[in-house]
C-alpha positions, 0 to 999 in steps of 0.5 A: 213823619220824622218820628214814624221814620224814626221809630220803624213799623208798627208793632203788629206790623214787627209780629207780622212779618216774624211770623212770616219769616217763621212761615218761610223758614219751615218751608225750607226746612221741609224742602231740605227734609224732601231733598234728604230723603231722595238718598237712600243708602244700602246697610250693606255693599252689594250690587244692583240686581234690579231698579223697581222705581225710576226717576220721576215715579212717585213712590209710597214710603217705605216701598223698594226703590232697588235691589241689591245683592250681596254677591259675598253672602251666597248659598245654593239651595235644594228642595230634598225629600225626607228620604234622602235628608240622611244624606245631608248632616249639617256640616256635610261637604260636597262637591257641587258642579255649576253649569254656567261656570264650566265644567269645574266643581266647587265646595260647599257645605251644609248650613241650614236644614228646615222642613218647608211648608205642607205645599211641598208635602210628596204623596204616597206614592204606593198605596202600601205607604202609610205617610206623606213625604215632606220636603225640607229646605237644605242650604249649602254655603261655598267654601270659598268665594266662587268668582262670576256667581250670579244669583238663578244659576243653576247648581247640580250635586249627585250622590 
């Protein structure tokens, strides 16, 4: 008996319990792994426009957790027939009215001009007319950043 006490386990018994101590050692490092991917970080600042999943909701990898808006990065966008496209040169400045914020008007300018699909596509509308009309996606930027600007409101421009 002194000599088992003196010498320790038996070598199957050493193997055994490192490969145990290997087994629990993964387990925690997938623990951590876990813990590490329940913080998700934005790769720019911006505000929280809507929370898609909430705590406790599982969700598959690589699904939106949130949205978020960056409120610095802001455009108005307008659907404008071909025939009034003339109107709107890139670089173009106008002064455009947002009803939510008052009666003041604000600068923007022309930055993004593309013809949208054929859904957007204007029929002839008089029988002489040997083509369809399309629309084209004009985007106009502010020229300075617009205080209380919040995406869906309305911007109204005239010609």
């Amino acid at each position: 008996m002194a000599i088992m006490a003196k010498e320790g386990a038996r070598y199957e018994v050493k193997v055994a319990a490192d490969a145990q101590e290997r087994v629990y050692a993964a387990k925690v490092d997938e623990v951590k792994a876990y813990i590490d991917e329940t913080l998700a970080y934005s790769f720019h600042a911006g505000e929280v426009s809507q929370v898609l999943i909430h705590s406790g909701e599982l969700v598959p990898s690589g699904f939106p957790v949130v949205s978020i808006i960056d409120i610095q990065n802001s455009w108005a966008k307008f659907a404008v027939r071909e025939d009034y496209l003339k109107n709107f040169v890139k670089g173009k400045i106008f002064r455009l009215k947002i009803p939510a914020l008052g009666d003041e008007t604000y600068e923007f300018k022309v930055s993004y001009i593309a013809v949208m699909g054929d859904f957007a596509t204007w029929k002839a509308t008089q029988s002489g007319k040997a083509y369809d009309m399309k629309s084209f996606e004009v985007q106009l930027r502010p020229l300075k950043a617009i205080k209380d600007l919040r995406v869906g409101m309305s911007v109204l421009l005239e010609l």
